[in-house]
PAZAPA-4460 file (N, C-alpha, C; in steps of 0.05 Angstrom, whole numbers, plus 32768, in hexadecimal, padded with zeros to 4 digits):
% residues 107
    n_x    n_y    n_z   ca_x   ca_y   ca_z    c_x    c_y    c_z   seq   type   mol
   85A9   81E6   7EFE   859A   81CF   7EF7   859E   81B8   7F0B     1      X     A
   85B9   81B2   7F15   85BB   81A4   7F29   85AB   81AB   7F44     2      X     A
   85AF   81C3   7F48   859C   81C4   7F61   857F   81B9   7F68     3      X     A
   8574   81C2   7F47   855B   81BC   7F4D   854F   819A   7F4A     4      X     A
   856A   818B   7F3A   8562   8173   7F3B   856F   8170   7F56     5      X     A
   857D   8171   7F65   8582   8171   7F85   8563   8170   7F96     6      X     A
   8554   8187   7F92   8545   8189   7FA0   8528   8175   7F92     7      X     A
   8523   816C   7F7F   8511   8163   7F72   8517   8145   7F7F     8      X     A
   8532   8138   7F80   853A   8126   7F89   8532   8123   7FAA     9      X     A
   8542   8131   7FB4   853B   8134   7FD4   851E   8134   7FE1    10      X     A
   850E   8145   7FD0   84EE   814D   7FCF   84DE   8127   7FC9    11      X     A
   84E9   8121   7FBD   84DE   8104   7FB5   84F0   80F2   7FCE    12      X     A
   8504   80EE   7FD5   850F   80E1   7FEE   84FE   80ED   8005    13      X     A
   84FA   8101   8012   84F2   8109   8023   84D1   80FE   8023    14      X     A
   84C2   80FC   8016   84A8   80FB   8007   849C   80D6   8010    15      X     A
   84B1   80CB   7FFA   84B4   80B3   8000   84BC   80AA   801B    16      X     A
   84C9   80AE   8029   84D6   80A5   8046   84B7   80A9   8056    17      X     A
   84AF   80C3   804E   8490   80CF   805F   8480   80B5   805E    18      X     A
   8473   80AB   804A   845E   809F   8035   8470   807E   8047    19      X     A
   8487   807D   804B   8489   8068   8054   847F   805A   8075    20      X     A
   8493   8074   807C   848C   807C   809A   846F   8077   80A0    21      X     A
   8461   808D   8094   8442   8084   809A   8437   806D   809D    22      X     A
   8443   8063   8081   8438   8042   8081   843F   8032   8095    23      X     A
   8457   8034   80A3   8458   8021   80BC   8446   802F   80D6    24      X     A
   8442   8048   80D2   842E   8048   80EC   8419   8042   80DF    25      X     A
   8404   8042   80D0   83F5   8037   80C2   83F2   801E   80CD    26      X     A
   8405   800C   80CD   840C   7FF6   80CE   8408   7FEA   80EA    27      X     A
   840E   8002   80FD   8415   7FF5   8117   83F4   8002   8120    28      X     A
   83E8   8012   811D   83CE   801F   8124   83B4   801B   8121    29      X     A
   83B0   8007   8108   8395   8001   80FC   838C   7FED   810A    30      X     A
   8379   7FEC   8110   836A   7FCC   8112   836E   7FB5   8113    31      X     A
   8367   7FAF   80FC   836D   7F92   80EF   8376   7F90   80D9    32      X     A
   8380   7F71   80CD   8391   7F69   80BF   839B   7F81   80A2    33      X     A
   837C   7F83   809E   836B   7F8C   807D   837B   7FAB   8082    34      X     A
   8374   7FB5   8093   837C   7FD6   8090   8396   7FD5   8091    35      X     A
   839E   7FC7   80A8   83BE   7FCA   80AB   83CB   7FC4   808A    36      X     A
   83C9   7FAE   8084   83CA   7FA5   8062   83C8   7FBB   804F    37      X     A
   83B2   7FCD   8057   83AF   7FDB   8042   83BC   7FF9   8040    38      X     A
   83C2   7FFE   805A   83D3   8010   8066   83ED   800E   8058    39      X     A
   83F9   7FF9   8060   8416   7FF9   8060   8420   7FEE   803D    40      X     A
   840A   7FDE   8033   8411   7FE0   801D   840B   7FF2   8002    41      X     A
   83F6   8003   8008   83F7   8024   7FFB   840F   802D   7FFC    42      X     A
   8416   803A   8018   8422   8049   8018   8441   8046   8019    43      X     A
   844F   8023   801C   8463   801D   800B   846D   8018   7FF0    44      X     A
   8459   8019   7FE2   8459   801A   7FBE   8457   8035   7FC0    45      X     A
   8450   804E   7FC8   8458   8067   7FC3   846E   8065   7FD3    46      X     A
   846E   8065   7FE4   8491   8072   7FF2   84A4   8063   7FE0    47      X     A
   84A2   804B   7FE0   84BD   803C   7FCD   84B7   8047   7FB6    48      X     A
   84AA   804F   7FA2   84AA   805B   7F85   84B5   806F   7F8C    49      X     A
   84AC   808E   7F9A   84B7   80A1   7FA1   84D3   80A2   7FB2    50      X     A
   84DA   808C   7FBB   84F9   8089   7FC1   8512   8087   7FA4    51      X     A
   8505   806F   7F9B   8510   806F   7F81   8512   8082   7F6D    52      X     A
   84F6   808B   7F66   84FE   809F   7F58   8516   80BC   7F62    53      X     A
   8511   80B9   7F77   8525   80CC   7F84   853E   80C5   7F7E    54      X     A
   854A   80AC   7F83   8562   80A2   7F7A   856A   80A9   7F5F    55      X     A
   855C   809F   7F4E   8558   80A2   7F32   8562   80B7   7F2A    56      X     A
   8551   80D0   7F34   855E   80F6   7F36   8574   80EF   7F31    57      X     A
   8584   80E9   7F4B   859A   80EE   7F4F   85AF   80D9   7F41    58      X     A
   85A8   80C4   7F38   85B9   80AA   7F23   85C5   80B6   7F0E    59      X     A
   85AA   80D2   7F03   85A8   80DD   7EEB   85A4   80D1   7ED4    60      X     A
   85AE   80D1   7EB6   85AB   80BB   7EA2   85BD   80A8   7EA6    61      X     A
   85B9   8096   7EAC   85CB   807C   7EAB   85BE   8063   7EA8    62      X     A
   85CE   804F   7EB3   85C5   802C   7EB2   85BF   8034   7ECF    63      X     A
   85C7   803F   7EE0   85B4   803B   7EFC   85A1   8044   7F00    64      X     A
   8595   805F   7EED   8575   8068   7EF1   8569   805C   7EDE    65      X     A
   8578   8049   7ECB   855F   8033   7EBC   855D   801F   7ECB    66      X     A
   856D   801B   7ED4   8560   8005   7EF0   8551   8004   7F00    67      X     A
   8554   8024   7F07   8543   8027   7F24   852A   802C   7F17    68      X     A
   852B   8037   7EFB   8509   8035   7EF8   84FE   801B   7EEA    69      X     A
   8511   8005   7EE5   8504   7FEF   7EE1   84F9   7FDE   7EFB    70      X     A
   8509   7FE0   7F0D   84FF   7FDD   7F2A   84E9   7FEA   7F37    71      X     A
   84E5   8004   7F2E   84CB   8011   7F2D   84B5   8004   7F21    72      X     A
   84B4   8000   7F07   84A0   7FF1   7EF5   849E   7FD8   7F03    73      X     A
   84A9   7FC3   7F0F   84A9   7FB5   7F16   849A   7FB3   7F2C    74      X     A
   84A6   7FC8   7F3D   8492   7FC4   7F5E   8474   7FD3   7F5B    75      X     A
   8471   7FD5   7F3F   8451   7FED   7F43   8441   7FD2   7F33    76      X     A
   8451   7FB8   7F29   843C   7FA3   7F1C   843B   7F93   7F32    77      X     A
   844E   7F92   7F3F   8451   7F82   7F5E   8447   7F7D   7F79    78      X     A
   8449   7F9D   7F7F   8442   7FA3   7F9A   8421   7FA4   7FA3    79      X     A
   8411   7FB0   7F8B   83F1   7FA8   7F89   83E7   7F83   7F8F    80      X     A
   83FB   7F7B   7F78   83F1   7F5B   7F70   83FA   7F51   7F8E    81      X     A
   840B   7F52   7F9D   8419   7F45   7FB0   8405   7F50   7FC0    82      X     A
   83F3   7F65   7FD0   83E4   7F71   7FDD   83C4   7F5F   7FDE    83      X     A
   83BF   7F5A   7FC2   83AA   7F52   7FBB   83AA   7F39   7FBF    84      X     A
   83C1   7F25   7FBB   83BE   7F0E   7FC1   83BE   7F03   7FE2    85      X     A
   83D4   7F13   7FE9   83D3   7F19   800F   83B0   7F19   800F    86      X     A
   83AB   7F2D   8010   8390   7F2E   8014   8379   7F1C   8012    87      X     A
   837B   7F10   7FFD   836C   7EF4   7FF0   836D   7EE0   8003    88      X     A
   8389   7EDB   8003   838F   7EC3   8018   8382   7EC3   802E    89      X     A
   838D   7EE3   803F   8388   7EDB   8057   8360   7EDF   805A    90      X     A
   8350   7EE6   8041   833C   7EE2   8047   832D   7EBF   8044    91      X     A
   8338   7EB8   8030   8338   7E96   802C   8337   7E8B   8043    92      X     A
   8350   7E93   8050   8352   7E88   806C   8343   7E8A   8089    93      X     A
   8331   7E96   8083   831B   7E9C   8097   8325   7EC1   80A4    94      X     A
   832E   7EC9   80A3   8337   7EE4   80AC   8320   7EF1   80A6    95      X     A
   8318   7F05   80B8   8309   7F1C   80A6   8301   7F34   80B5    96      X     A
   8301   7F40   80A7   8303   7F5A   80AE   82ED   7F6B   80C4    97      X     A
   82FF   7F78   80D8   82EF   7F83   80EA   82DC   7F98   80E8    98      X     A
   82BE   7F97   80EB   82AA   7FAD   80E4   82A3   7FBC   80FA    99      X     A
   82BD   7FD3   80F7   82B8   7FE5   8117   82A7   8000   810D   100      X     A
   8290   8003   8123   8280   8014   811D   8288   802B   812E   101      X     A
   828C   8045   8129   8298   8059   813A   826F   8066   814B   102      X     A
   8273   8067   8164   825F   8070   816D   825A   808C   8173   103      X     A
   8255   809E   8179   8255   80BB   817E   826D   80BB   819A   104      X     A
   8264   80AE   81B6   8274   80A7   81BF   8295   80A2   81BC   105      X     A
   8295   8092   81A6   82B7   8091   81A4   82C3   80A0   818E   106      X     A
   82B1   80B5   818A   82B8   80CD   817C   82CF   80D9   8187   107      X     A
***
């Protein structure tokens, strides 16, 4: 039984680290403001949930995997609202988003 919460654990660390990773090239690769934004904050509300829960596996029943999933609940009401307001702002502020048309050419 341990093994397989070993690997259920690890499978979710490995997963999450990916989902994170991505997100910073995401981050460094897109366009403009809006994609990069939307890149990196997808795909760090999954990597950090799937990090944690990974931890969690491995805490087992305790006060530290009720933590870690209150910290979970926490960053999945958070990480959206904090995204959306980013976003708001920097459109308020005159920012806006680049409308790149792909041509056959830059196929």
């Amino acid at each position: 039984m341990q093994i397989a919460l070993d690997i259920a654990s690890w499978t979710l660390l490995i997963a999450g680290g990916a989902f994170v990773f991505t997100g910073g090239l995401g981050a460094l690769r897109m366009p403009d403001f809006y994609t990069r934004m939307h890149a990196a904050s997808l795909t760090d509300s999954l990597g950090t949930i799937l990090v944690l829960f990974g931890i969690a596996l491995q805490a087992g029943v305790s006060l530290a995997a009720l933590k870690l999933i209150t910290i979970t609940l926490f960053l999945l009401l958070t990480s959206p609202t904090a995204a959306y307001a980013l976003a708001n702002a920097a459109r308020l502020s005159g920012v806006n988003p680049e409308h790149v048309v792909a041509t056959n050419e830059q196929r």
